[in-house]
Each structure stands twice: as structure tokens, then as C-alpha cells.
C-alpha positions in Angstrom: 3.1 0.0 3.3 2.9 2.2 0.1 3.8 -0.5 -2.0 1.1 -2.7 -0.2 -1.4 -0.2 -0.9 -0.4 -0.3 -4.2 -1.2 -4.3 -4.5 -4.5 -3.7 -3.1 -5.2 -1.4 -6.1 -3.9 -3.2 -8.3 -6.5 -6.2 -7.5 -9.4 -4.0 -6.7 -9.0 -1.9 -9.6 -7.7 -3.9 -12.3 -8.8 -7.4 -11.4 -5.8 -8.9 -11.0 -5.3 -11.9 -8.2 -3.4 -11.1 -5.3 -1.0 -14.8 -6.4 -0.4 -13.1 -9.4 1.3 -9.6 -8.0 5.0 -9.4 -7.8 6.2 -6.6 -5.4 10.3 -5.5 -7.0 12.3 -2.8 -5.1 13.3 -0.4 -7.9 15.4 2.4 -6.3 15.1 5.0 -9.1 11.3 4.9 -8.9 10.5 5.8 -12.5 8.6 2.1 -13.4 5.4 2.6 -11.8 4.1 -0.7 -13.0 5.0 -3.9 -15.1 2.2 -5.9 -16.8 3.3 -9.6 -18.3 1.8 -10.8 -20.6 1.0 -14.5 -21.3 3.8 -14.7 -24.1 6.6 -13.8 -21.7 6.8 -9.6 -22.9 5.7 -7.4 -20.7 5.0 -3.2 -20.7 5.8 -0.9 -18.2 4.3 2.3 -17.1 7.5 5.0 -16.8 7.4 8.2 -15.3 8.9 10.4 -13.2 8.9 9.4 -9.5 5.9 11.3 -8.8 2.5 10.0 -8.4 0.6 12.3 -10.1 0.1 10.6 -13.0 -0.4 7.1 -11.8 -3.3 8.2 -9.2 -4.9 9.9 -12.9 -4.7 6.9 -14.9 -6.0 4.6 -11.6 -8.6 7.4 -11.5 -9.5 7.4 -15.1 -8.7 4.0 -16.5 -8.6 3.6 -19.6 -8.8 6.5 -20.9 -5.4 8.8 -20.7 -5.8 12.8 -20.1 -3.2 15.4 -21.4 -1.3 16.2 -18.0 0.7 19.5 -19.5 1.9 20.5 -15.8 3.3 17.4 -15.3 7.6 17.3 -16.1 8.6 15.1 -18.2 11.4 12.5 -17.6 14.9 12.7 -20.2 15.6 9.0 -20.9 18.8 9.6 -22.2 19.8 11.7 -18.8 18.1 8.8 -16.8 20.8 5.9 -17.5 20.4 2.9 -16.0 16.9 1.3 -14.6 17.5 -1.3 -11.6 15.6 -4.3 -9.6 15.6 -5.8 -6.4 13.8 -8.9 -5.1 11.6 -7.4 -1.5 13.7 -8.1 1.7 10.4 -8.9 3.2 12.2 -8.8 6.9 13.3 -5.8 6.2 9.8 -4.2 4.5 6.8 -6.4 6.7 4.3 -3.7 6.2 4.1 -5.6 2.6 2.8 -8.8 3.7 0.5 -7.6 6.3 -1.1 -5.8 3.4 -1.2 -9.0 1.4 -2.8 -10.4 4.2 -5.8 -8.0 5.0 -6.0 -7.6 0.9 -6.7 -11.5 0.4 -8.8 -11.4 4.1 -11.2 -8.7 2.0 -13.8 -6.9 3.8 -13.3 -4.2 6.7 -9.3 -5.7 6.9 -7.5 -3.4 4.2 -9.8 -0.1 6.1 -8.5 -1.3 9.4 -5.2 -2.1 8.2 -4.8 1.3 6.4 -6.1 3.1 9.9 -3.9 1.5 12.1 -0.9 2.5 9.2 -1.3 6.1 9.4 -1.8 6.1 13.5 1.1 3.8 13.6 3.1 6.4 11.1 2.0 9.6 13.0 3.1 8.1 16.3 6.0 7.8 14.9 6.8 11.0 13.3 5.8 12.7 16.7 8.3 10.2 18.3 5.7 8.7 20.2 7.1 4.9 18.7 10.4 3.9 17.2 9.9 3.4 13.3 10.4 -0.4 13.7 6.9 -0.7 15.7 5.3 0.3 12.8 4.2 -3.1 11.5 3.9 -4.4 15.7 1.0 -1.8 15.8 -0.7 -2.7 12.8 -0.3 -6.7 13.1 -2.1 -6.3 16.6 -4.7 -4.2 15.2 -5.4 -6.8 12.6 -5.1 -9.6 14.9 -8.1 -8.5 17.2 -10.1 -7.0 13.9 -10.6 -11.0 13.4 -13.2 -10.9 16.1 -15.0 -7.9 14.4 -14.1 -7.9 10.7 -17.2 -7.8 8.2 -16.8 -9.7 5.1 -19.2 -7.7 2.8 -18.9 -4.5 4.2 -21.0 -1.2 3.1 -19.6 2.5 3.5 -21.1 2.6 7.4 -19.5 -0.3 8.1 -15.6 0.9 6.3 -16.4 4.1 8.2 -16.4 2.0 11.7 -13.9 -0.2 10.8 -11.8 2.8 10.3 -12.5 4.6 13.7 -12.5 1.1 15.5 -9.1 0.5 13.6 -7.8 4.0 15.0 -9.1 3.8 18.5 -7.1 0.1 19.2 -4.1 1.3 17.3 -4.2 4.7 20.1 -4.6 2.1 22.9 -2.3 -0.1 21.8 0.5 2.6 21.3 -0.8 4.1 25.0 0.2 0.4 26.6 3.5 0.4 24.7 4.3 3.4 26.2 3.5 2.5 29.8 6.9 2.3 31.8 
């Protein structure tokens, strides 16, 4: 879901179309970002897997800020830099945030809601990790009776809590023996 998040940044803040984001698995987690270019280069944005610096520069794009606490990486130490194509089986949380990104509106709020009630049912072993993405499909499968296309900050703010509340009651019938 992180990396989902991530694409719905990427458009919202930078303008680019969601066709034209490619989600990689890089297991070293220092390239933070990869921008092609029309001529076939590209630049990447390397740090040290932390996302300190990342949430800065989304924060205060385009302008760069010294960041002295921040630790610097040692190429040299690094080595190697590798990429993976997405098992999308194995990471679904990715395309449901494609989905509710390119729906627009209240989707990514309720999407995002339903994530972290999802995650904290998990973590107090209230779901297995796998019913994750089950939680938050079914959350975004009734928000199409509800969704607002142009929302305003009341309406994010109730797609949240409505979001929350059918991700609880959904979890809560799961559970029934």
C-alpha cells in the first residue's frame, strides 16, 4: 500500500498520469524515484532508505533545504543497486490504489482509511495479514454508492470516518464464528 500511496503523490503532486507510473520492487530501497525522460535517460533520486528526505522535497518542491541531521549514504560501501518487476498477486494493495487514484474524489481518503483499520486489525491479530487488501476492496466496493467526485475538506473528512466505520464492520462479520 506504501508504494500505492506513493503513485497517488506522484500524480497529485507532480502531475504525472497514473498510465505513465511504473511501480519496480527495489530491495535495497535507496532509489526513491526514477524520472524518464523523453530521450530514453532518466534521473533518480538516491538516498538512504529513509523517508525523511523524500517527504521534504514532496513538501517543498522545487526548492531543496540543507537537511544536516540527515546520514548520508557511502556509495562505494553500497555495491550493487537491484530491480524487480511488482508480483502484483503477491503486493494487491498496489492496484487497489491505482484504482481509487484514477476513480479520484473521496476513493484514495476511503481507500487510505480502510488501509490503516485494515493494518491495525492486523497488528492486534484481529485479521490475518492476507485480509488486508479483502478489507479494503470491500470498503471500496460499497464507497461506489457514496463516493463524491469533487470533494471539499468536509466531505474527505466523512469519507474518512465512513471509510473507518465499514472497514470496523466489516472486520466485526469476519470475525463472527
Amino acid at each position: 500500500m506504501n508504494k500505492g500511496l506513493e503513485v497517488i503523490e506522484a500524480h497529485w503532486l507532480f502531475g504525472v498520469p497514473f498510465e505513465d507510473i511504473e511501480v519496480v520492487v527495489h530491495p535495497e530501497s535507496i532509489v526513491h524515484s526514477i524520472v524518464r525522460f523523453v530521450d530514453g535517460t532518466a534521473k533518480a533520486q538516491l538516498g538512504i532508505p529513509d523517508m525523511r528526505v523524500p517527504i521534504q522535497y514532496a513538501l517543498t518542491h522545487p526548492q531543496r533545504y540543507p537537511n544536516p541531521a540527515h546520514p548520508r549514504a557511502d556509495w562505494a560501501e553500497l555495491g550493487a543497486l537491484h530491480f524487480e518487476r511488482v508480483d502484483r498477486d503477491r503486493f494487491p494493495c498496489l492496484d487497489l490504489a491505482f484504482e481509487a487514484g484514477r476513480k479520484g474524489g473521496t476513493y484514495p481518503t476511503a481507500m487510505a482509511a480502510a488501509d490503516e483499520v485494515a493494518v491495525q486489525a492486523f497488528l492486534t491479530e484481529r485479521i490475518p495479514f492476507g485480509q488486508i487488501p479483502v478489507i479494503i476492496e470491500s470498503v471500496l466496493a460499497k464507497h461506489d454508492a457514496v463516493a463524491i467526485a469533487d470533494p471539499g475538506i468536509p466531505d474527505i473528512k466523512w469519507a474518512d470516518e465512513w471509510a473507518r466505520r465499514i472497514a470496523l464492520e466489516t472486520i466485526s462479520v469476519q470475525q463472527k464464528p
